[in-house]
C-alpha positions as CSV (number, residue, x, y, z in Angstrom):
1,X,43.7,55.1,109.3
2,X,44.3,58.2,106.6
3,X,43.7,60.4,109.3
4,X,46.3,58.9,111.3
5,X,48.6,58.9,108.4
6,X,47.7,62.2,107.1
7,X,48.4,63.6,110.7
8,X,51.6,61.6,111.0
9,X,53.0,63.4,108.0
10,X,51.8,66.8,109.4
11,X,53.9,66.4,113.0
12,X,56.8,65.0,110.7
13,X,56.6,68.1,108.3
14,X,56.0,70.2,111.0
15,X,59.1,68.5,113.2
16,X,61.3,69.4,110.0
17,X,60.0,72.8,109.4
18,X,60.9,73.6,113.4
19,X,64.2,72.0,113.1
20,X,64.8,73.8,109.8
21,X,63.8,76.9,111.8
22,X,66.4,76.4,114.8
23,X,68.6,75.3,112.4
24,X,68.2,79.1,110.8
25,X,68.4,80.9,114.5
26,X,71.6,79.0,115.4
27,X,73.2,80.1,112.3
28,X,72.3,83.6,113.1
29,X,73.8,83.1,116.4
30,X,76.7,81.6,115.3
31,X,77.4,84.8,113.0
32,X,77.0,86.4,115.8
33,X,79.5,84.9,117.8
34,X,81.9,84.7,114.9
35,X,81.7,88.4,114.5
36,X,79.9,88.6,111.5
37,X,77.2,91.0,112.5
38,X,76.2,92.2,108.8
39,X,75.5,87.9,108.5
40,X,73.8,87.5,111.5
41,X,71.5,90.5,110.8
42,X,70.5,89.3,107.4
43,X,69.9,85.4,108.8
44,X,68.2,86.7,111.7
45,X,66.0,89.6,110.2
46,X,63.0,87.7,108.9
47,X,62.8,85.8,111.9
48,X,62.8,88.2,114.4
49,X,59.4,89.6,114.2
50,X,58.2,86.0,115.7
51,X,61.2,84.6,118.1
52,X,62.5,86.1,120.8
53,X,65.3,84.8,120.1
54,X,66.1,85.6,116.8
55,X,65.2,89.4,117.5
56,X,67.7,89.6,121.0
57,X,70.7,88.5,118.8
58,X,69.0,90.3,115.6
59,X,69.1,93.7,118.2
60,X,72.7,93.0,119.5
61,X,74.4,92.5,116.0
62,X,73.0,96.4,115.6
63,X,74.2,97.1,119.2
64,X,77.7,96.0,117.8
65,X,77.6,98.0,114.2
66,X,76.8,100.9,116.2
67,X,72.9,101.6,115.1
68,X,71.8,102.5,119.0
69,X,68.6,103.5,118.4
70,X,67.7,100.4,116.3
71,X,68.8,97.9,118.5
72,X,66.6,99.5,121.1
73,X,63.5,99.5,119.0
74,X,64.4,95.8,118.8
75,X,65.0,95.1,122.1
76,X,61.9,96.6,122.6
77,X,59.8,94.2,120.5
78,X,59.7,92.1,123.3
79,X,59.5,93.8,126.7
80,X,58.6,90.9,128.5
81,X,61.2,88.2,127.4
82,X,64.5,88.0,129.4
83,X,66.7,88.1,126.8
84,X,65.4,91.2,125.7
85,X,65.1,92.7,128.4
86,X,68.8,91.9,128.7
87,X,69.5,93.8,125.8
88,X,68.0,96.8,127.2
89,X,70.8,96.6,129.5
90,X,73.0,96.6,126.8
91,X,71.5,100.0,125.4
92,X,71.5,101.0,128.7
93,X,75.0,100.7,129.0
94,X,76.4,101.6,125.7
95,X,74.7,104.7,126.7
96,X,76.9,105.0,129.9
97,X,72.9,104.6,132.1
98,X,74.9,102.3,134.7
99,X,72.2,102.3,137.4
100,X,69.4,101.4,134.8
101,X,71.2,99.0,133.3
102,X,72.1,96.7,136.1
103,X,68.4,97.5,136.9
104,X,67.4,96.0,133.4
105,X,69.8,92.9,134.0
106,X,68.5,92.6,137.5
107,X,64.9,92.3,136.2
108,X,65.8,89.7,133.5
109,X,67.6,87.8,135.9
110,X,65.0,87.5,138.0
111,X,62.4,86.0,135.2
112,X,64.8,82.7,135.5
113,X,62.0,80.4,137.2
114,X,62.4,77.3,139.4
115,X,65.7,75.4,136.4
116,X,65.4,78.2,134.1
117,X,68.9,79.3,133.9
118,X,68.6,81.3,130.2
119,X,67.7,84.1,131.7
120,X,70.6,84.2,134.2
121,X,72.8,83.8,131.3
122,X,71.6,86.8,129.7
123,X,71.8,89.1,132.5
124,X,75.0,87.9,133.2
125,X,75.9,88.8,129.3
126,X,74.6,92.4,129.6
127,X,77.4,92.9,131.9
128,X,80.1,91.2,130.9
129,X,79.7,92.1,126.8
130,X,79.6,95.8,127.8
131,X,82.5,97.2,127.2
132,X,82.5,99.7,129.4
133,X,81.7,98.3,132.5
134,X,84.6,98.1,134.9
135,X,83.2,97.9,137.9
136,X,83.8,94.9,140.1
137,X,80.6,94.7,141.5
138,X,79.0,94.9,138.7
139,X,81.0,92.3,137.4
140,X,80.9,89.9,140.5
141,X,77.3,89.8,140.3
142,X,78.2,88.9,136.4
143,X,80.1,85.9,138.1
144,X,77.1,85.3,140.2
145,X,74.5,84.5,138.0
146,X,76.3,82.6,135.6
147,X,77.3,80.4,138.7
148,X,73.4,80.5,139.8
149,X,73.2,79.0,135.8
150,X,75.2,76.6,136.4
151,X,73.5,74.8,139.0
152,X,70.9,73.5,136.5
153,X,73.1,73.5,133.6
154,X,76.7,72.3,131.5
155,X,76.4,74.4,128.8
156,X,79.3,75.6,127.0
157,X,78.0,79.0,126.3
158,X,77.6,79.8,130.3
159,X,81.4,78.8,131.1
160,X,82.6,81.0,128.7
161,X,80.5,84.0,129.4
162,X,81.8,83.4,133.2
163,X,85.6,83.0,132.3
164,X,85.1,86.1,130.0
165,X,83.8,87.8,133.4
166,X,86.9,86.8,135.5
167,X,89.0,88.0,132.3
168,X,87.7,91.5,133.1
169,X,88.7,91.0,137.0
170,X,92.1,91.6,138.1
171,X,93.8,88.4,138.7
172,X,91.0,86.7,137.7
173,X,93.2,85.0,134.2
174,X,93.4,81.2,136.0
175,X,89.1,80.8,137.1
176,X,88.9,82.0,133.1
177,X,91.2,79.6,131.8
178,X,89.3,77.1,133.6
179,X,86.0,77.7,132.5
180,X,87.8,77.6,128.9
181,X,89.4,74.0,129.5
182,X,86.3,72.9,131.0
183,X,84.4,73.6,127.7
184,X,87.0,72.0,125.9
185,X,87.4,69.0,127.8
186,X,84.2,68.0,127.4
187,X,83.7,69.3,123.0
188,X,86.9,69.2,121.2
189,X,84.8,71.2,118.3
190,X,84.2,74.5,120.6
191,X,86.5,76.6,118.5
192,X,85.2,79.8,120.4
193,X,86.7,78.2,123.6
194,X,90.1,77.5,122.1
195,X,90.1,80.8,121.1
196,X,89.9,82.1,124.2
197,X,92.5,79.7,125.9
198,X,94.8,80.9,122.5
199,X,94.1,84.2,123.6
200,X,95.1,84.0,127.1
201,X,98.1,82.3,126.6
202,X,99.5,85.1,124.0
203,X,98.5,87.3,126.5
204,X,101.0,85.3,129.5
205,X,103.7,85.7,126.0
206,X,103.6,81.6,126.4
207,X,103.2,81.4,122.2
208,X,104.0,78.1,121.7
209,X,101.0,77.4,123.5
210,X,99.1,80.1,122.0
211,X,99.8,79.2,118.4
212,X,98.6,75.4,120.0
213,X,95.0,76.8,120.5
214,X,94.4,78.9,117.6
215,X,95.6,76.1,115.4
216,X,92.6,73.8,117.8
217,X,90.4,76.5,116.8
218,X,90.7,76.8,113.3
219,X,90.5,73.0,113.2
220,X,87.1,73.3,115.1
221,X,85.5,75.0,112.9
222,X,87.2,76.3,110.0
223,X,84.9,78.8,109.1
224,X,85.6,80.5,112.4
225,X,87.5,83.9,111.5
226,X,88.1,84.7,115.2
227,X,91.6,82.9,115.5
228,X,93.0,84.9,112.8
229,X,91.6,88.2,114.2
230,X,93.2,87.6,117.1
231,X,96.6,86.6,116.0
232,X,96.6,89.3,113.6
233,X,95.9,91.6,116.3
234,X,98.2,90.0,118.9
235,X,101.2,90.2,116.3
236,X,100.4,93.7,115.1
237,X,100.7,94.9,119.2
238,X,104.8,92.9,118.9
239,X,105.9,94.5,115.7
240,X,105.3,91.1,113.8
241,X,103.6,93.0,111.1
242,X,104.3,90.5,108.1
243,X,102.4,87.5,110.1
244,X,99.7,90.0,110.9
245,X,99.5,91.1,107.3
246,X,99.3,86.8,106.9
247,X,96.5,86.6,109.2
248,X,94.5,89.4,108.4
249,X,94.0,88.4,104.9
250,X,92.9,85.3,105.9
251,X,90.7,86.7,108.4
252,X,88.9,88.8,105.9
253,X,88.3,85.7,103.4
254,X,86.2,84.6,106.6
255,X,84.9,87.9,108.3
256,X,82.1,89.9,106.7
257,X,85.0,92.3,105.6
258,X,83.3,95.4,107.7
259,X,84.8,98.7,107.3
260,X,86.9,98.8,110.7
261,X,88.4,95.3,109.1
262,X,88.9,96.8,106.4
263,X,90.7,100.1,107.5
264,X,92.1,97.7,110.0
265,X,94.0,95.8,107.1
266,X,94.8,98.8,105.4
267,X,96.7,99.6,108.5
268,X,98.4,96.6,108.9
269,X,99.4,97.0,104.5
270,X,100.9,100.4,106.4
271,X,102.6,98.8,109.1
272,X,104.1,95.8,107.2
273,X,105.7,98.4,104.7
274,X,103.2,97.0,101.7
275,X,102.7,101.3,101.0
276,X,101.4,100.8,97.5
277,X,99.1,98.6,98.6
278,X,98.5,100.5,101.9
279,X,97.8,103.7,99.6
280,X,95.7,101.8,97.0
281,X,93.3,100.5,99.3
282,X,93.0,103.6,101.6
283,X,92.4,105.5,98.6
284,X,89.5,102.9,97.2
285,X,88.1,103.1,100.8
286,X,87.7,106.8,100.9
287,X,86.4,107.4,97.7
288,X,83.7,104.6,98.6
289,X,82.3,106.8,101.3
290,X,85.2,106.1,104.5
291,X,86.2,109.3,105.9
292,X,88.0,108.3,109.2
293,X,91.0,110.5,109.9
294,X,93.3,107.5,110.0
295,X,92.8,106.5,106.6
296,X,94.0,110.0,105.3
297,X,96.7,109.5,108.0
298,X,98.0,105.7,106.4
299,X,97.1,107.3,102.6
300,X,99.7,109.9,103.6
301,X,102.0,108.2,104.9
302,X,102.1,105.7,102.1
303,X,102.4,108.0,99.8
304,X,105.7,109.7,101.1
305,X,106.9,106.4,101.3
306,X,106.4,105.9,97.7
307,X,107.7,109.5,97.1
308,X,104.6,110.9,96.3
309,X,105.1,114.1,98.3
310,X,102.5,116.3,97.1
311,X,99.5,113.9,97.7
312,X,101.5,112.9,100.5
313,X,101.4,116.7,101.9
314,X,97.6,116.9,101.0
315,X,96.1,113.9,102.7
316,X,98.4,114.3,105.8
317,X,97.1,118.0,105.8
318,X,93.5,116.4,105.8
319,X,94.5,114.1,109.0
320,X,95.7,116.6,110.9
321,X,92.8,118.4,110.2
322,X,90.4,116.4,111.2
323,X,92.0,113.5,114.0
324,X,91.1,114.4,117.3
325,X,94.0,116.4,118.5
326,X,94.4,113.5,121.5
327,X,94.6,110.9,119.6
328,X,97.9,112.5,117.5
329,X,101.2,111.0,118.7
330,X,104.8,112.4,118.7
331,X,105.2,109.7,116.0
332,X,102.6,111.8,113.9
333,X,104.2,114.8,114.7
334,X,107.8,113.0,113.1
335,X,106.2,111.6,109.7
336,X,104.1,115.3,109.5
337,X,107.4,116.7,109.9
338,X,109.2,114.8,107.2
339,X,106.5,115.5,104.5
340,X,106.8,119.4,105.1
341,X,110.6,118.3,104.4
342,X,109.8,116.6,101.7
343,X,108.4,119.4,99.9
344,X,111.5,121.3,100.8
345,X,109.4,123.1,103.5
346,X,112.4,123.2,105.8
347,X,110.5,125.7,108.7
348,X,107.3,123.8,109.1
349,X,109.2,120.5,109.4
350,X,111.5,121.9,112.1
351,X,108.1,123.2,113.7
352,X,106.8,119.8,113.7
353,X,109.6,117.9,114.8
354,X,109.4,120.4,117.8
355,X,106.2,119.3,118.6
356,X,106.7,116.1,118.3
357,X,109.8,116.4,121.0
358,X,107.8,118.3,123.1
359,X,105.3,115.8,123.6
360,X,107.7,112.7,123.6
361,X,108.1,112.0,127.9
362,X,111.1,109.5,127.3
363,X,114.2,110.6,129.5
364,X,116.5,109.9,126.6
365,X,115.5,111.2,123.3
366,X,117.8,110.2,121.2
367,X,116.0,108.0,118.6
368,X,113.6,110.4,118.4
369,X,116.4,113.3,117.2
370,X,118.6,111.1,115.1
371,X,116.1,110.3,112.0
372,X,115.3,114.0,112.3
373,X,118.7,115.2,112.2
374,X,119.3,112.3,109.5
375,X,117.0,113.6,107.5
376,X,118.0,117.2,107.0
377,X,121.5,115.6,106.7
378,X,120.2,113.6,103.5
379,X,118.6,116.8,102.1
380,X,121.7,118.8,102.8
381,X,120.1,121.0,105.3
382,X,123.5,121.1,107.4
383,X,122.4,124.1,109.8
384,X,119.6,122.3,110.5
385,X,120.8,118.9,110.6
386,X,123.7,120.1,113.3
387,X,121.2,121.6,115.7
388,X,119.1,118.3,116.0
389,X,122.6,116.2,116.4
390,X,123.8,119.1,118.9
391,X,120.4,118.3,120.7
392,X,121.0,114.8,121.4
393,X,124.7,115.3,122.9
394,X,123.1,118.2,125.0
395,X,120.5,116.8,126.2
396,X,121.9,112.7,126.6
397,X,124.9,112.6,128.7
398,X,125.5,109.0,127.1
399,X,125.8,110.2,123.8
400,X,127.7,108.1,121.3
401,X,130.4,109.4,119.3
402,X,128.9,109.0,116.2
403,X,126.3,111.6,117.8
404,X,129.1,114.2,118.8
405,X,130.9,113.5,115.2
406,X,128.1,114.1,112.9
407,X,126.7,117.2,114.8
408,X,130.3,118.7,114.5
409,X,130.3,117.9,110.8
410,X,127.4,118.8,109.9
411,X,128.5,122.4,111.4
412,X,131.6,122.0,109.8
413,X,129.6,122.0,106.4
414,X,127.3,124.4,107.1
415,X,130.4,126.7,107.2
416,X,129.7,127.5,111.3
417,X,133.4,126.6,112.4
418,X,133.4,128.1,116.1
419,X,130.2,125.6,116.8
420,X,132.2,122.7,114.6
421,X,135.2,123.5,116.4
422,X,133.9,123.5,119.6
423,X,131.7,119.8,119.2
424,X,134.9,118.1,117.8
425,X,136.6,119.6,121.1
426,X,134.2,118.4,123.7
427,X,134.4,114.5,121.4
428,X,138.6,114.6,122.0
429,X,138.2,115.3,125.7
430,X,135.0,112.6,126.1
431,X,136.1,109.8,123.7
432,X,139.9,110.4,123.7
433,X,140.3,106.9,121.5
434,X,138.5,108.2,118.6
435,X,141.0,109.9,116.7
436,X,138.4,111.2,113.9
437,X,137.8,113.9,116.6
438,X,141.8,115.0,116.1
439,X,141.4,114.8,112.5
440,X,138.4,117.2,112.2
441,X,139.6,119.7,114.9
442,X,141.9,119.6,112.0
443,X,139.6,120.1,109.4
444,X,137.6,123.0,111.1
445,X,141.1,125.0,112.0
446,X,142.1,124.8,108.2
447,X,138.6,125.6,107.0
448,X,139.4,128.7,109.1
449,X,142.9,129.3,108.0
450,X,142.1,127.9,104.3
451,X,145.2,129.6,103.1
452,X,147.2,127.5,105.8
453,X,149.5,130.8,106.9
454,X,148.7,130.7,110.6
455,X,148.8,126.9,111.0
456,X,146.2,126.4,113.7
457,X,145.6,123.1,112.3
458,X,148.6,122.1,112.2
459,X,149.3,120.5,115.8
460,X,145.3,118.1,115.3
461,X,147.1,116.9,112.3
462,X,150.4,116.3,112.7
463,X,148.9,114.5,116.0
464,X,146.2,112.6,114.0
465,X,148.7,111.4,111.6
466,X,150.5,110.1,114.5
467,X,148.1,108.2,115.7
468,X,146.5,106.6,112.0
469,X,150.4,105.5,111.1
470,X,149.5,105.6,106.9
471,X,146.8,103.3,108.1
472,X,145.9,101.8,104.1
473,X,141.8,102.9,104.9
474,X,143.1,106.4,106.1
475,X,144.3,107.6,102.5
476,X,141.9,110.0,101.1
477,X,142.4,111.5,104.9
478,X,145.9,111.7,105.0
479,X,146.5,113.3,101.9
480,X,144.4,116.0,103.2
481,X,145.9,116.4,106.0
482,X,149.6,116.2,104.5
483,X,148.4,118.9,102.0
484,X,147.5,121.5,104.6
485,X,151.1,121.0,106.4
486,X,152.9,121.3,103.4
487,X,151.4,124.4,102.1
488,X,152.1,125.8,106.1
489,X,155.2,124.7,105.6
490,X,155.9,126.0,102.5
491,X,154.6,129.8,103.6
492,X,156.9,129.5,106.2
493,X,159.9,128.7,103.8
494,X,160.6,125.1,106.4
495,X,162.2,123.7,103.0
496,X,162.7,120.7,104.8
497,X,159.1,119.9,105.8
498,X,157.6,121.2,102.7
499,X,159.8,118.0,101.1
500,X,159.1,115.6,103.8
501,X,155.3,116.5,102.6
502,X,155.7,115.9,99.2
503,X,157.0,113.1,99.5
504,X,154.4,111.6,101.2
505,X,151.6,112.9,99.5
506,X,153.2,111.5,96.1
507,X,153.3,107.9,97.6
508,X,149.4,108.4,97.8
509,X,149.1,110.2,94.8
510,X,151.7,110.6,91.8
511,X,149.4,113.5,90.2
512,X,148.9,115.9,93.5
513,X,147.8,119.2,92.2
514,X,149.2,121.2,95.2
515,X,152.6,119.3,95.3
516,X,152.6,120.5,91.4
517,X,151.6,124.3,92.0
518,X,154.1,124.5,94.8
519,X,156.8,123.1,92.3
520,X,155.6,125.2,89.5
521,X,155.5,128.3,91.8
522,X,159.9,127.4,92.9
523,X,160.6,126.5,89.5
524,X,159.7,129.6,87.8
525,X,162.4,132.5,87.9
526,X,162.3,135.1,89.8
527,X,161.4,138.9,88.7
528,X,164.0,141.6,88.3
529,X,163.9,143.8,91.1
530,X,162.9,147.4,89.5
531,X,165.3,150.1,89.1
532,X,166.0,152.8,91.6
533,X,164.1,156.0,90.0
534,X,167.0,158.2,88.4
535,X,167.5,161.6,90.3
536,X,167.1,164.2,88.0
């Protein structure tokens, strides 16, 4: 009767030491699934050496940070298990081996006996969680064995592994989604399945929907960080970068906060226009060891943001240094450009923005000019400023008039009056009901004849003035433009323009200075002619 006892409470202990022990594997699995590699290696670690198991998703949490050659001395701990073997595959693949791979998944496949469907499962896995494998045969036999799984099995993880294999086929969205739905139908608490159906949806732009199924997955399982990954993602690709911002910090209170998370947030910091933030953490990143190109590139950036030029200068140098020359967009080129402009490096921003042009294919380049022509206009660069507006109406036959008026006046202040003269010209003729291209024909003509004794400007403003009326907003303009007729008229001795004039430009302004010299100039008295030498 002891002995009957005492082996009672051996099988019970030893019943709750094996549950304890799956319990412990499924964890690790689920860390895996969730993401969290760094968690899944440290749950799975000290259990590896004795389950299968435990060492295939020990070996693929390495395969995912990247450590190659340890996940295949994993793998190879057990060369006879399918799953292992499976991961093989994996290696096989990362390492772009595509023939030995499918071989590998071929030969764990086939150690699925009589209603083992595992190792169709894994095979099937090699294949579809590689990321580069496109190939749709490779794929369909993917969708084969997980179909050969299903005949002996339900099981949630097999569905989803075969609607993540039609994701990858063209036209293949609906068989996924209903793989997905099936999983849910049947366990409301699959978050990973309602992620995927979340997915898919933001993916078809139907968000209500979307927003429906992350919400189901979160409620799942809360401590699932996937829905938030992926909505953080999917509104960082739409420009939505405050909700991304939202859900990537709540991602990372869930995630195992891995470096590309972390440079990933620092990026969205950038994107949301949190630059203090964006520079703080980029700088605590790289000082802790980080030394991607893109975090110079976001410190950078921040920086001039925050007006600090120099550092900005310096770290952007370092990008630019060290990014893979491919990988640099026209958009680089622009913000490189406006750092070097920054500095007051006018050359070597013009040579950037060059580049950058150069490399931009759109047909119409026009928001790609204007912020670099508006910012040479804010630092008073006006030569510079007028070529990049000049290269928008050049080069876009729909260029707004703003476009033509600014590159005119920003000739007309860098003193180049023929190339002023000639903008505000082609405006008058293109966009003959914008009378600001009268008034500045004007404006150029009398910077030209500045002591008003040719009266070239004469006939824009006497036009323009037409036009305006003594429109109330038109003021400062019309005095201007009343000035320069009455000092023309005035050389010319047309007494009655020269008063017409005045008055008008003392209705604007009771204290003209010109209308005062000119009054000061008739009112004094005139000089005695000198006397004829006497002969002697």
């Amino acid at each position: 009767m002891l002995y009957t006892m005492k082996r009672s409470i051996i099988v019970i202990v030893a019943m709750a030491a094996a549950t304890a022990h799956a319990q412990t594997v499924n964890d690790g699995i689920k860390m895996y699934n969730y993401a969290r590699y760094a968690s899944a290696e440290k749950i799975l670690a000290p259990l590896a050496t004795a389950n299968p198991l435990a060492n295939y998703y020990f070996g693929l949490s390495q395969l995912e940070e990247n450590n190659v050659e340890g996940a295949k001395a994993t793998f190879g701990k057990f060369p006879d298990d399918a799953a292992n073997i499976a991961g093989q595959a994996r290696v096989a693949y990362y390492q772009n081996n595509m023939a030995g791979a499918l071989q590998l998944a071929t030969n764990a496949a086939n150690k699925a006996k009589k209603k083992e469907w595992q190792p169709l499962e894994y095979a099937g896995d090699a294949i579809t969680y590689s990321d580069n494998v496109t190939d749709p045969a490779a794929l369909q036999q993917a969708i084969t064995w997980y179909k050969k799984a299903l005949e002996s099995t339900d099981d949630a993880n097999v569905h989803i592994g075969l609607g993540d294999a039609y994701l990858k086929l063209a036209g293949g969205g609906g068989d996924a989604m209903n793989n997905y739905e099936h999983v849910t139908e049947k366990d409301l608490k699959n978050s990973l399945a309602f992620s995927r159906i979340g997915a898919l949806w933001y993916a078809a732009r139907n968000y209500p929907s979307a927003l429906d199924n992350y919400e189901k997955a979160k409620q799942a399982d809360p401590t699932n960080p996937i829905p938030y990954r992926d909505l953080a993602n999917a509104y960082e690709r739409v420009g939505k970068y405050d909700q991304s911002l939202q859900n990537m910090q709540q991602y990372l209170q869930l995630s195992d906060k891995s470096v590309d998370d972390q440079v990933q947030y620092v990026e969205i910091l950038y994107l949301s226009k949190h630059d203090s933030a964006a520079a703080k953490s980029a700088d605590s990143l790289i000082n802790s060891g980080v030394r991607k190109p893109g975090l110079y590139g976001i410190l950078g950036y921040s920086q001039f943001n925050i007006q600090d030029t120099a550092n900005a200068l310096k770290n952007a140098r370092v990008y630019f240094n060290t990014q893979d020359s491919k990988k640099i967009t026209y958009s680089d080129y622009v913000m490189y450009g406006k750092i070097f402009s920054s500095n007051s490096m006018a050359d070597s921003a013009d040579y950037y923005y060059g580049k950058a042009a150069a490399m931009d294919t759109a047909k119409d380049k026009s928001d790609l000019y204007r912020p670099i022509a508006e910012g040479f206009k804010a630092q008073k660069n006006y030569p510079k400023a007028a070529t990049w507006y000049n290269r928008i109406i050049t080069e876009n036959p729909g260029a707004q008039p703003s476009d033509y008026f600014w590159a005119g006046a920003m000739y007309y202040y860098a003193k180049d009056y023929p190339n002023g003269a000639s903008i505000f010209e082609k405006m008058e003729a293109k966009y003959p009901d914008q009378p600001s291209a009268t008034y500045w024909r004007g404006r150029v003509a009398a910077a030209i004849d500045n002591e008003a004794k040719e009266g070239t400007a004469a006939p824009f403003f006497i036009k323009w003035l037409g036009i305006v009326n003594n429109a109330p907003d038109k003021k400062g303009d019309i005095k201007i433009a009343e000035e320069y007729l009455l000092l023309y008229s005035f050389n010319k001795k047309d007494k009655e323009n020269e008063e017409k004039y005045k008055k008008a430009i003392l209705e604007i302004d009771r204290d003209d200075n010109m209308v005062k010299q000119i009054n000061a100039v008739e009112a004094a008295p005139a000089k005695p002619a000198k006397a004829a030498p006497k002969k002697k």
